[in-house]
C-alpha positions in Angstrom: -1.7 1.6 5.8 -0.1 2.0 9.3 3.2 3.5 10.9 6.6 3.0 9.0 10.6 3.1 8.7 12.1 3.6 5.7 15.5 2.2 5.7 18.6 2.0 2.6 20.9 -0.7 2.3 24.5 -0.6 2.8 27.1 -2.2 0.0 29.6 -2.7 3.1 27.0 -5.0 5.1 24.8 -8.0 4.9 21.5 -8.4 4.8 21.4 -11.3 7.7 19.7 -11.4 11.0 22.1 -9.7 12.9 22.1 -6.9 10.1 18.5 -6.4 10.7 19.0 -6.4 14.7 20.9 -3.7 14.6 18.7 -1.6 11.9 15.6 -2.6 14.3 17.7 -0.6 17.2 16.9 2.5 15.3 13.9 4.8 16.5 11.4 3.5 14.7 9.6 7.3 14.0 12.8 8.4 11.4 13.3 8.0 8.4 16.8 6.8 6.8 18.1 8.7 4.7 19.7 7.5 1.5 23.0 8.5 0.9 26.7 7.8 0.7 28.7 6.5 3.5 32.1 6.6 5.2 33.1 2.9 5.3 36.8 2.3 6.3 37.5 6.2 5.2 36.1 5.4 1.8 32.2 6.4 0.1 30.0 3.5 0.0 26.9 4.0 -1.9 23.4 2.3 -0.7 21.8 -0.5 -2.8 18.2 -1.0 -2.9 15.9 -3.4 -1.0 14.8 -5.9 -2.9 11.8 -8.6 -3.3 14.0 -11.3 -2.2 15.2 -9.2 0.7 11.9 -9.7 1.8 12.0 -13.4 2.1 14.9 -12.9 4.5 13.3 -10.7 6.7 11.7 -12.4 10.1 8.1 -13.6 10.0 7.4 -11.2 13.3 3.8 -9.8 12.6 5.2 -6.7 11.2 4.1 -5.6 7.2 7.2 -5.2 5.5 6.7 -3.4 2.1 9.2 -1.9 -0.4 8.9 1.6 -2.4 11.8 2.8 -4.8 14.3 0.5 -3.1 13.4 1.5 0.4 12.4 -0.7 2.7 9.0 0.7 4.9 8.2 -1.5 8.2 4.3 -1.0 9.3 3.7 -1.5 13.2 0.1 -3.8 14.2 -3.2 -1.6 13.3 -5.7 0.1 15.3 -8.8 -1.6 15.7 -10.8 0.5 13.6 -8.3 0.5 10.6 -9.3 -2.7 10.1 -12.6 -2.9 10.4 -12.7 0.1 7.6 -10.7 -2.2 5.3 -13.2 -5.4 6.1 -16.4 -2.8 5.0 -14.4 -1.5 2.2 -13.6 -5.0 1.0 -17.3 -6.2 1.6 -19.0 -3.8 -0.1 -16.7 -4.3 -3.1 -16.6 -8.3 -2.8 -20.3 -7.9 -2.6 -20.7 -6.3 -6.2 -18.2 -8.5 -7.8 -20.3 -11.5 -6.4 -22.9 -10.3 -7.8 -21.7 -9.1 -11.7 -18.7 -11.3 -11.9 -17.0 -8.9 -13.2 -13.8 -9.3 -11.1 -12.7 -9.7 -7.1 -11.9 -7.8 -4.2 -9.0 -8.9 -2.0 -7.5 -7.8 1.7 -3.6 -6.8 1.6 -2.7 -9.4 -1.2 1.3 -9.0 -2.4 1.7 -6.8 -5.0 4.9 -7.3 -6.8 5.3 -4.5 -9.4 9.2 -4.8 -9.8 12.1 -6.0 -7.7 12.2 -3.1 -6.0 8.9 -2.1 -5.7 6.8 -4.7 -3.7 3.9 -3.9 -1.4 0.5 -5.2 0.4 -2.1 -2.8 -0.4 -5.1 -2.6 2.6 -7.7 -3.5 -0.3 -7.7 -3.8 -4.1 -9.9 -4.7 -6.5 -9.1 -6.6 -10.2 -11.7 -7.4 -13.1 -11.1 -11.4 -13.7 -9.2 -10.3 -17.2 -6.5 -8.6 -15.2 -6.3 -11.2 -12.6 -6.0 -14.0 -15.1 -2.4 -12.9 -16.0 -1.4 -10.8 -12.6 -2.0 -14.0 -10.4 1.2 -15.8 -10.9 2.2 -19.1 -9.0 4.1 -17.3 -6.0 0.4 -16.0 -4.9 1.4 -12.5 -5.5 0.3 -10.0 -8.3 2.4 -9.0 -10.3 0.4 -6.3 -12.6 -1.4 -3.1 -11.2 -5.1 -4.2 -10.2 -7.1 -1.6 -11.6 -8.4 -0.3 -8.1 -6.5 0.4 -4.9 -7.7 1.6 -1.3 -5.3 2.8 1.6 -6.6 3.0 4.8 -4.8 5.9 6.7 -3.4 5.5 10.1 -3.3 8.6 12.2 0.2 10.5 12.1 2.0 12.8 9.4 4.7 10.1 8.8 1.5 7.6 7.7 -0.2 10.7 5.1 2.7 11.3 4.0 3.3 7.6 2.4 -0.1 7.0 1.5 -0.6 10.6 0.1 2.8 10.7 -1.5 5.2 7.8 -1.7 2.3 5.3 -3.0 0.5 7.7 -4.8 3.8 8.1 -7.2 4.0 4.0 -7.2 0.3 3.4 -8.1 0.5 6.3 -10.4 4.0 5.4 -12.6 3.0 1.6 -11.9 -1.0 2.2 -14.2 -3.3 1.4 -11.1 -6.7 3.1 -12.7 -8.3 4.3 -9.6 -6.7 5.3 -6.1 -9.0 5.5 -3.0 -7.4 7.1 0.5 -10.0 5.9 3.4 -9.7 8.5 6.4 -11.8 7.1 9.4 -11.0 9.6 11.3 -12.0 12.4 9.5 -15.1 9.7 8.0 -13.8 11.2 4.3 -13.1 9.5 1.1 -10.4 11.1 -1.4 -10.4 9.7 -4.7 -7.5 9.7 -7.6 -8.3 9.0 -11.1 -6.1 8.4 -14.0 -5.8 11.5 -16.1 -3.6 10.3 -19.3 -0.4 8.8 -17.1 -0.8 10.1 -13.8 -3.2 9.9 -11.0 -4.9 13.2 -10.4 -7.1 14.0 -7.0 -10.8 14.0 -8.8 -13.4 14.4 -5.6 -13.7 13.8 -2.2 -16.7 12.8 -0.6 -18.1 13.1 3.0 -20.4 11.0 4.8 -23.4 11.8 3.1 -22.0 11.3 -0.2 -23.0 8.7 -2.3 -19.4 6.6 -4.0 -19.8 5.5 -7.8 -17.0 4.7 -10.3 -16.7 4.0 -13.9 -14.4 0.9 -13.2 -17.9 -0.4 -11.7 -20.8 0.0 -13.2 -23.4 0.0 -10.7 -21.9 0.1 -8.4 -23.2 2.6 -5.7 -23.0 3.5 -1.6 -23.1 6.0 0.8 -19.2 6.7 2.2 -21.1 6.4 5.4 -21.2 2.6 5.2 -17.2 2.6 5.2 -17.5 3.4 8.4 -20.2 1.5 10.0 -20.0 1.1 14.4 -16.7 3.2 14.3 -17.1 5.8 16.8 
């Protein structure tokens, strides 16, 4: 995933365009903090972002996801983000074409409650999941058992993938977490240990990538990051 801004909502405002101008004025490199407020000398708490926040929000080319209330804003990606979440996604799609045994998708909604709703880089869902996820909004709305992040460069980007969405996937029963670094050309993989998500290996280059949510499935990590230089 790429850059963000993690913003609270007051009680005393609205939620309207001009409400979002002026949180847009903010530098977009801090974080909002959550907390009380002096409104008209009195304390106002925040309330939480919401999925039908969203749908209020302008259609501007901008990723706007939603973790424990807060609202995170991701900025366009680099090139080669991208073209790590295309190889990611074809190598998966690739096997599931081949055993049926479920489908890969780029950045799909994922709508685990109202005030957790995000667009993963690349998931991946066996067809008995998706047949009751998929719900007539287009957006899923159960953990697919696989999830890939692609990180963007910067400690503000780790730190959400690493952290804030590690905690999401991991209280919301996603199976299997992968964090893509093409940067660093490395491949960190969680797997779920009773009800968490727990780092199992990371793998380099030469490695070769297998996982018991896919049987048979095999590559080298080196193929996630094909004509990136």
């Amino acid at each position: 995933m790429r850059g963000l801004l993690g913003w609270g909502k007051n009680r005393a405002g609205e939620l309207g365009a001009r409400a979002f101008d002026t949180r847009e004025k903010h530098n977009l490199h801090q974080s909002k903090q959550r907390k009380d407020k002096e409104v008209a000398g009195k304390a106002v708490a925040t309330l939480p972002w919401t999925s039908q926040d969203l749908e209020m929000l302008p259609d501007n080319g901008k990723r706007y996801e939603i973790i424990d209330g807060e609202l995170y804003v991701s900025t366009r990606p680099h090139y080669y983000h991208q073209r790590a979440c295309g190889l990611v996604f074809k190598l998966l799609d690739n096997w599931s074409e081949q055993t049926e045994a479920g489908e890969a998708n780029l950045a799909p909604g994922l709508i685990f409650a109202e005030d957790d709703d995000v667009a993963s880089d690349v998931i991946w869902t066996s067809r008995e999941r998706l047949a009751t996820a998929l719900q007539p909004d287009g957006k899923l709305h159960a953990p697919p058992e696989l999830v890939v992040e692609v990180l963007s460069p910067g400690v503000t980007n780790e730190r959400r993938d690493r952290q804030f969405k590690l905690r999401l996937y991991s209280r919301r029963g996603v199976l299997e977490y992968w964090i893509v670094s093409w940067q660093e050309r490395r491949l960190e993989i969680y797997r779920r240990e009773e009800t968490l998500l727990k780092l199992h290996s990371t793998l380099y280059e030469t490695d070769m990538l297998q996982s018991p949510l896919l049987p048979d499935f095999r590559c080298q990590v080196s193929q996630f990051f094909a004509k990136i230089r």
